[in-house]
N, C-alpha and C positions, 0 to 999 in steps of 0.2 A: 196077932198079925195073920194075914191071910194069905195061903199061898197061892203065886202065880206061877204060871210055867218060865221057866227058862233057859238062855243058850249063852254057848260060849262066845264072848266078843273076839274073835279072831284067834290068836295063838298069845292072848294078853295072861290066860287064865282065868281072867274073871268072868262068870256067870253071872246076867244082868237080866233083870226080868225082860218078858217081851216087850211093858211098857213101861216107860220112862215119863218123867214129870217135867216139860217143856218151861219156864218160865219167863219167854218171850213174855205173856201179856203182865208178870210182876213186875215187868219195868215200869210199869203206865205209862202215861200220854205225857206231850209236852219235849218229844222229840220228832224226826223225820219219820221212823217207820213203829211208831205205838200203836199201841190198840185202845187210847184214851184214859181216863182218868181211873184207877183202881185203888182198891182199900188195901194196904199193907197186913190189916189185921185179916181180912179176907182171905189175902195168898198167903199166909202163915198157915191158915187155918185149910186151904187147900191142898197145900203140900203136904200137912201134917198127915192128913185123910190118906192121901195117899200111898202114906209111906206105913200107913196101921194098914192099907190093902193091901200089901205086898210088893208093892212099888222099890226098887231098891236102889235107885239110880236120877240124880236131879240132870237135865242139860239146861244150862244157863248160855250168857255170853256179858262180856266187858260193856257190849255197845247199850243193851237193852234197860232201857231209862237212861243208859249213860252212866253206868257203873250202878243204877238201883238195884237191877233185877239183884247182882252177885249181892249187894248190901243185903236186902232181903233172908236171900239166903243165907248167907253166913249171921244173921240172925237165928234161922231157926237152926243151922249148926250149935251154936252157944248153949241151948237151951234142952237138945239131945247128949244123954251119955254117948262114949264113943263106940259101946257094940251096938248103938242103934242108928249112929250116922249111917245115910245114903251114899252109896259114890257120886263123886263129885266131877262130871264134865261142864267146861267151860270152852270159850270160844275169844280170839282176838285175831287182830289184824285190821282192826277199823279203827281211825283216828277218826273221833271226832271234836266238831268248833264250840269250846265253852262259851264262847260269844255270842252264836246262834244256833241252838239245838236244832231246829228246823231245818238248818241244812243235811243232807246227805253226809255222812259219814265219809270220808278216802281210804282207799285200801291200800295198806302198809306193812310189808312185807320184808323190812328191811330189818337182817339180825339185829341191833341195837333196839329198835323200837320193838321188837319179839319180846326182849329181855326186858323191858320196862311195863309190857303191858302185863307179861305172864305177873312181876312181882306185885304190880298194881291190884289185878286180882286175886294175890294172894293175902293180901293186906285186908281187903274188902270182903273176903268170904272168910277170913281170921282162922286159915290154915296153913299147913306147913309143905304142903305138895299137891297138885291138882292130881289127881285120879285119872282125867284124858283131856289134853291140851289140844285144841285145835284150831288151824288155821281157818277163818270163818271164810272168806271169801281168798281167789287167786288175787294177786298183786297186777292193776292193770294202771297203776299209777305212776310207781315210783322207778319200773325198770329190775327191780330184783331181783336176778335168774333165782328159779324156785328154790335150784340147789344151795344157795345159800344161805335161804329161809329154813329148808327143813335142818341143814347142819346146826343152824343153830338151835334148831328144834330138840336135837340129837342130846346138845350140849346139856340143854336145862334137864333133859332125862337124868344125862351122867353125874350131873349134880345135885339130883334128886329132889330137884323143885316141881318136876312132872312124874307121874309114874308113866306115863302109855304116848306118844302121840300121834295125833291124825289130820284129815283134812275136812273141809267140808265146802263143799258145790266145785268141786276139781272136776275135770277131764280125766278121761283115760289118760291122756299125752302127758299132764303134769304127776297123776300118779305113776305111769312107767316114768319118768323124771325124777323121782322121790323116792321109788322103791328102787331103783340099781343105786342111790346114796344109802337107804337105810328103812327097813320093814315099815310101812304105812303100816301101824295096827289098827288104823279105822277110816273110815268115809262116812260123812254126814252127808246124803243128798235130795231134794225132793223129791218127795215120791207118794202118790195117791190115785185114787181111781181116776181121777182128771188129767193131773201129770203125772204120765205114766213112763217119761221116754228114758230113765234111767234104768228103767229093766232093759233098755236094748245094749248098753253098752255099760254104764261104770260096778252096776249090778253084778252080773257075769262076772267084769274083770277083780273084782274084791272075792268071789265065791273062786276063779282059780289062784288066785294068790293068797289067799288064808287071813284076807283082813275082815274086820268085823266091820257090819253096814249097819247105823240105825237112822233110819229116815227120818226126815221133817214133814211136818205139815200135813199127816195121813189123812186128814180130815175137810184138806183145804179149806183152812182157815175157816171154818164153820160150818161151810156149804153142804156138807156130806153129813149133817145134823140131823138130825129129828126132829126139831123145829125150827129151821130155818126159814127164813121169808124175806121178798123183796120187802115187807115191813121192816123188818131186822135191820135191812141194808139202811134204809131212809133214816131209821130213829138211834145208827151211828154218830160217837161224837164226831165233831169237826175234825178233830185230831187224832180219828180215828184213821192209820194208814191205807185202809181196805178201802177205804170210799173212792179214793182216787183207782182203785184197779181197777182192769178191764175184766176180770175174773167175776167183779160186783157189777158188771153194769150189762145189758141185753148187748147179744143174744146168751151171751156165754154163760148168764146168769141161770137164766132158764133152760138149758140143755142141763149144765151140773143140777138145778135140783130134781127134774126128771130123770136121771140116773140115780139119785138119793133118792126120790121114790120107787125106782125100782126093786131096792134094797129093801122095802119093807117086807113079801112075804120071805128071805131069806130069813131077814129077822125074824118073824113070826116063827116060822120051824125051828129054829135055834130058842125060842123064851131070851132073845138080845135083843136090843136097841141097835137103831138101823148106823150109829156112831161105831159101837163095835166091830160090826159087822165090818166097817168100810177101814179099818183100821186091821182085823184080822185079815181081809184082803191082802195087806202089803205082804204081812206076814209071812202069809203064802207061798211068797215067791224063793224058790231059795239062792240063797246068800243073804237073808235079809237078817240080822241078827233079833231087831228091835225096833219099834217106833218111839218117837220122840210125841206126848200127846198134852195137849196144854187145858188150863181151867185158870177160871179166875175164883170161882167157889166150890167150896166142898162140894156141893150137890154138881156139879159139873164131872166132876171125879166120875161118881156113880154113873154116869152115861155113858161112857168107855173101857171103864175097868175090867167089864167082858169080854175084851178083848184077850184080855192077859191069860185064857183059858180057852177061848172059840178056837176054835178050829174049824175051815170052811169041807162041806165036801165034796168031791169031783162034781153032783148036780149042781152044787150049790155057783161053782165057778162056771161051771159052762151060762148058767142061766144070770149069772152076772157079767161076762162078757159078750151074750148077745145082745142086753141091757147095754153095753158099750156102745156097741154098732149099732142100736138102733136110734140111741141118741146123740150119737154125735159128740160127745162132749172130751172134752179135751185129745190128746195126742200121746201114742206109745202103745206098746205091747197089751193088750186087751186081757189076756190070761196068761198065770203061770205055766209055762214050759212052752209058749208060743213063740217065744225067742223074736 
């Protein structure tokens, strides 16, 4: 195994590499938000890679394929001894229609339905406690004051069916809401060189309160690639959920990859790939504990794993945040400690 650098997720104690093996796309296609049709033996075979580079940490969710991605993985759990399992973050809060996966998922924040989904997941990844439970989205459905979402959050700790729990895509307002009930030990939020706007506020508020942050999406969803292309966009499956954003379609498309190529000579003076590079960015910032980074194959691994070790330096950021402001592309705090 190789090592990566890494930091403490908050006040949990655990030490979690800087990057984390995302398996949104294990889910495949054939729901509302996939990324299309994927080979199970593939993401076996992806996670696996990962977790021999130093990788020590999966984030899943209930919703992704609709309980596949966790299947997945609690497959390649079975097949590890237990001093080589990963920790295990998961996500719930999304109810979704077995009658028609296409629709959107409801957000569901209601204790009872907390405690059905946490056990659901735990059935399907074929363990006996999740590692970091989190609520994937706020409850804009059902009415639920948060507080007694996270209480029962609380509960499944005390019964040791979670070890840690957190949120992810909250506000400031719902986490000061969560934390005078009970320590947030984490925040999952987006965050990349495009969407940047969680460095102005839930950032800060996780690094003065002692919870651990690992971002989603560092990569925006491919864009921030090394070989991404409006070809890539076009030869998407149908039921690939990216087709419908506006992130995929002009002008916004063409601003983010012009900012991806600006990342090339940072990369070049590092010996990185221009994926690492934009992944080390988050990094950067502090309060960030870790990024969340996804692959559908092995060799996708190897284009970011750099990460886990880059370290950007003061030229490196200044001349990527003029790369910001000269393109245009997305919204938020351009550099670490711009506030």
């Amino acid at each position: 195994m190789t090592s990566l650098n890494t930091r403490p997720l908050g006040r949990t104690g655990l030490d979690i590499s800087v990057v984390g093996f995302g398996a949104w796309a294990v889910g495949g296609g054939g729901w509302s938000f996939g990324w299309g049709p994927q080979d199970d033996e593939e993401s076996l075979a992806a996670m696996r890679h990962a977790l021999k580079l130093g990788v020590n940490w999966i984030d899943t969710a209930a919703v992704y394929g609709l309980g596949h991605s966790e299947r997945i993985v609690g497959r390649l759990l079975r097949e590890l001894s237990p001093s080589d399992r990963p920790l295990i973050f998961t996500k719930g809060g999304l109810i979704w229609n077995e009658a028609n996966p296409m629709t959107a998922a409801e957000t569901n924040l209601r204790p009872a339905s907390i405690r059905r989904e946490c056990e659901a997941s735990l059935r399907r990844l074929g363990i006996e406690r999740i590692d970091l439970y989190q609520f994937h989205w706020p409850d804009q459905a059902t009415g639920t004051p948060v507080e007694d979402s996270w209480g029962e959050m609380q509960r499944l700790v005390e019964e040791g069916k979670v070890r840690f729990g957190g949120v992810s895509n909250f506000t400031v307002d719902l986490l000061e809401r969560c934390e005078r009930w009970a320590h947030v030990d984490s925040l999952q939020p987006p965050f990349s060189l495009i969407r940047r706007s969680a460095a102005a506020d839930v950032i800060p508020w996780c690094a003065t309160h002692h919870a651990g942050v690992i971002v989603y999406s560092p990569m925006q969803r491919g864009i921030l690639t090394d070989s991404f292309s409006p070809a890539r966009v076009a030869a998407m499956a149908e039921d690939d959920w990216r087709k419908g954003s506006d992130e995929f379609q002009s002008p916004k498309l063409e601003q983010g990859l012009a900012l991806r190529d600006a990342l090339r000579p940072v990369a070049r003076r590092h010996g990185a790939t221009v994926a690492a590079v934009a992944v080390a960015w988050t990094l950067a910032w502090p309060g960030v504990t870790g990024a969340i980074v996804g692959a559908r194959r092995a060799a996708q691994v190897d284009g970011w794993i750099g990460a886990g070790r880059l370290v950007l330096t003061e030229q490196d950021l200044d001349e990527i945040a003029a790369a910001v402001e000269r393109t245009g592309a997305g919204k938020g705090p351009g550099r670490p400690g711009s506030g």
